[in-house]
N, C-alpha and C positions, 0 to 999 in steps of 0.2 A: 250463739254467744261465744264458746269456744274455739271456735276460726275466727274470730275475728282478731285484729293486731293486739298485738302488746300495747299496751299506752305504760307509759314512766311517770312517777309523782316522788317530787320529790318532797319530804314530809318536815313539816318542823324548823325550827332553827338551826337544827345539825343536817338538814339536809337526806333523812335516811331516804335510802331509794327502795319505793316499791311500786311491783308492775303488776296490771291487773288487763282485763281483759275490755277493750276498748268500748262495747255494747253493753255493758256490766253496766259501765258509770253512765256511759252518754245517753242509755235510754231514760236516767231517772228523770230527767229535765228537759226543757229546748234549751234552758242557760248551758248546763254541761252539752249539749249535742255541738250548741255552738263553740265553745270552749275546744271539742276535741276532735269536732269535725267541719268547723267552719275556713274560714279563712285566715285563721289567726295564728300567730307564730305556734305557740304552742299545737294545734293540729299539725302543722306542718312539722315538727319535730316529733311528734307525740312524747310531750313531752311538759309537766308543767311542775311549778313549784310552788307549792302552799306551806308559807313558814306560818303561818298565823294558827296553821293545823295542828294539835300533837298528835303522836303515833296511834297510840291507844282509839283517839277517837277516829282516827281515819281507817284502824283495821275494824272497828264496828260499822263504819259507815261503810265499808267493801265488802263485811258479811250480810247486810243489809241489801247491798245492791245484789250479792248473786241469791239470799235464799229470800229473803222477805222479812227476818229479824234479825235482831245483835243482842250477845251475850253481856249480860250487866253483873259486877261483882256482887258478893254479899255484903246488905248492911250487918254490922257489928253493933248490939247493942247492950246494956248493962240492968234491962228491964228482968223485973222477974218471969214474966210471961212471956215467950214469943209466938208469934201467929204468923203463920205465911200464908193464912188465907189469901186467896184470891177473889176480887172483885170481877167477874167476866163479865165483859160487854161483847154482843153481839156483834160483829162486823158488818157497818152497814153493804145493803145490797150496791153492786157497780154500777156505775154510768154507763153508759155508753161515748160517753164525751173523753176523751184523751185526757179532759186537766184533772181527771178522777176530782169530779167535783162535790159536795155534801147533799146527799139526799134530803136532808132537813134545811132545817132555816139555814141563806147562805149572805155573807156581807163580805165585801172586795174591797181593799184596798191597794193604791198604787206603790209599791214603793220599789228603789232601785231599779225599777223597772220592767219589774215582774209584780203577778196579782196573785194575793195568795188568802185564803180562806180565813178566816176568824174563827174560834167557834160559838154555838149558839150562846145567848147570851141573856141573862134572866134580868126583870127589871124588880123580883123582890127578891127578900135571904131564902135564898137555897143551900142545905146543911153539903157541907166538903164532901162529905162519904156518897154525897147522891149526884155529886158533878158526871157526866160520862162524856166518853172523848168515841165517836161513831169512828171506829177505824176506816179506812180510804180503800186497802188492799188487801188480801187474806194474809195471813200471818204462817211462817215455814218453823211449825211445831218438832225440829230435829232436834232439840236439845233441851234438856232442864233450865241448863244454862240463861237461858234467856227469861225466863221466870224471875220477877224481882222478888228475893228474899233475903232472911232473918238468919243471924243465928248468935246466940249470948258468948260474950269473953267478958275480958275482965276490966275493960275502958272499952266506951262504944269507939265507932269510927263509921261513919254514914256519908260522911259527905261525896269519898269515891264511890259508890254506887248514885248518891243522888247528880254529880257532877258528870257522870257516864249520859244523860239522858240530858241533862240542859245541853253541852258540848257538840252536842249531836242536833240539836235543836237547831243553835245557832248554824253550824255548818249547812242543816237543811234549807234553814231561812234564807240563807247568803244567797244559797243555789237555788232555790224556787222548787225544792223537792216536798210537795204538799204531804206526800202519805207516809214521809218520815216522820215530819213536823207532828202530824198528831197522831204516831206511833209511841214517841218521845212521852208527849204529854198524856197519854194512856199510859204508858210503864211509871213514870214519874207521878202521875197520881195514885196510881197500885204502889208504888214504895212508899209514900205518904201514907196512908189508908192503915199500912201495916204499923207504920210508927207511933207508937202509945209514948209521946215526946215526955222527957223527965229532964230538969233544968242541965243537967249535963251534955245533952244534946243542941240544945238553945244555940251555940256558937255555930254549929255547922249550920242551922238553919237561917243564923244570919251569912252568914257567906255564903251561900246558897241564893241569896236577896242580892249580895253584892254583887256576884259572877253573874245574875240572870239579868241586873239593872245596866248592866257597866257593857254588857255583850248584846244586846237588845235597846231599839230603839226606841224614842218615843214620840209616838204617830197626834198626828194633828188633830183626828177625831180617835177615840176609843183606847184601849189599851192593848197591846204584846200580847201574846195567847199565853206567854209563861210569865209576861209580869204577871197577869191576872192571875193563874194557876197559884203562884208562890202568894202572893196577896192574901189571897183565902186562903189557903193555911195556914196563914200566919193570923189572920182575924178570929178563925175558928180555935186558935189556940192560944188566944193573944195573953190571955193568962198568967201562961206558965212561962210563955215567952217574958213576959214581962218582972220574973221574979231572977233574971240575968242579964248581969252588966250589959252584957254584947251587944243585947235589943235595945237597951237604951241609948249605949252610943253610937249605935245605927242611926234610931231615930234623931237624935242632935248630927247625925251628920248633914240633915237635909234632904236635901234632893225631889227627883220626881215621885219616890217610893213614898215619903210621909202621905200627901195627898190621895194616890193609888190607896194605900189601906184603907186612910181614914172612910174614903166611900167602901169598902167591904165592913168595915166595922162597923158603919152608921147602922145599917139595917138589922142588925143581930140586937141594938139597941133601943131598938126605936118599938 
């Protein structure tokens, strides 16, 4: 990996330039292999430019590619209690198949032109805290850092931390990188899990709905791994969500999102 060339990315709408090591990026995909080693301008430059990227999530998705995780901020929150427990899932065992495919139950779909895993999927209410996301790759435990956690101030602020792991999501998605994808929605449901949400919170949770709806698409059969993900937590907390403006003017805003919940809230009622 470190002989191999320099590749340049240029990052953002400011263009910042950063160089990484050409095997790093291009093994996570055949999209990126071809991107940086095919026949396209940019291989032949080495050289590419992702304004749609900001900086922040592209140097998680470069510590990602060389160790196996990315560091995610702390949530801030205004709760009497905090808990950093963690929820561990075992890492399922590897394939032998190159798309590092799911040992368990698997469903494909086409899109952009790449096929990328779903995950499993219940047909009755399963409680939020018992969702698990079967990791793809072993995880490179160098740092705390990469532990999603807590810790109390005096106004929460959650959303950079939860917006660290959707951002990352989407970028995985674009690129067909399956064992970021539900690296993402493994960390992102451990920072849910931990959140004991109090109506203060409510606003980030709605924008949190709006960046996962607005950056993710919506497939002809079944739903987004992280529309779903946000879905149920918001059904499982529709509550408290519901005692804040923000969720209500979500909901009158329309969209694909009313429908999406209302099938996660059915079953908790039924």
């Amino acid at each position: 990996m470190l002989i191999s060339r320099p590749f340049k990315f240029l990052i953002g709408p400011e263009e910042t330039e950063i160089v990484v090591h050409e095997e790093a990026i291009a093994s996570q995909s055949a999209a990126l292999n071809t991107l940086m080693r095919g026949s396209m301008s940019e291989s032949t430059n080495g050289l590419a430019s992702w304004k749609d990227v900001d900086e922040k999530t592209f140097v998680r998705f470069a510590q990602f590619a060389y160790t196996g995780d990315y560091s995610v901020p702390q949530m801030v929150v205004i709760n009497e209690v905090v808990s950093n427990q963690r929820v561990d899932t075992q890492p399922a065992a590897l394939d032998d198949e190159p798309d590092w495919s799911f040992s368990s139950i698997k469903k494909t779909v086409k899109k952009k032109g790449f096929e990328h895993d779903l995950a499993p999927k219940e047909t009755t209410y399963t409680p939020f805290k018992s969702i698990t996301y079967p990791l793809l790759q072993p995880r490179s435990k160098f740092a705390d850092s990469c532990h999603p956690a807590m810790v109390k101030g005096p106004r929460c602020h959650i959303f950079e931390s939860l917006l660290s792991h959707t951002s990352l999501y989407v970028l995985a998605d674009k690129w067909g990188v399956k064992s970021l994808k539900v690296l993402t929605l493994y960390k992102l449901h451990e920072n849910l899990n931990m959140l004991k949400l109090v109506v203060e919170e409510v606003p980030d949770i709605v924008e949190l709905a709006r960046y996962g709806y607005s950056e993710t698409p919506h497939l002809e059969t079944g739903i987004d791994d992280l529309r779903e993900l946000i879905c149920r937590y918001i059904a499982a907390n529709v509550d408290m969500m519901s005692k804040n403006k923000a969720f209500t003017d979500l909901i009158e805003e329309g969209g694909t999102f009313v429908p999406d919940l209302f099938k996660h809230i059915l079953p908790r009622i039924r």
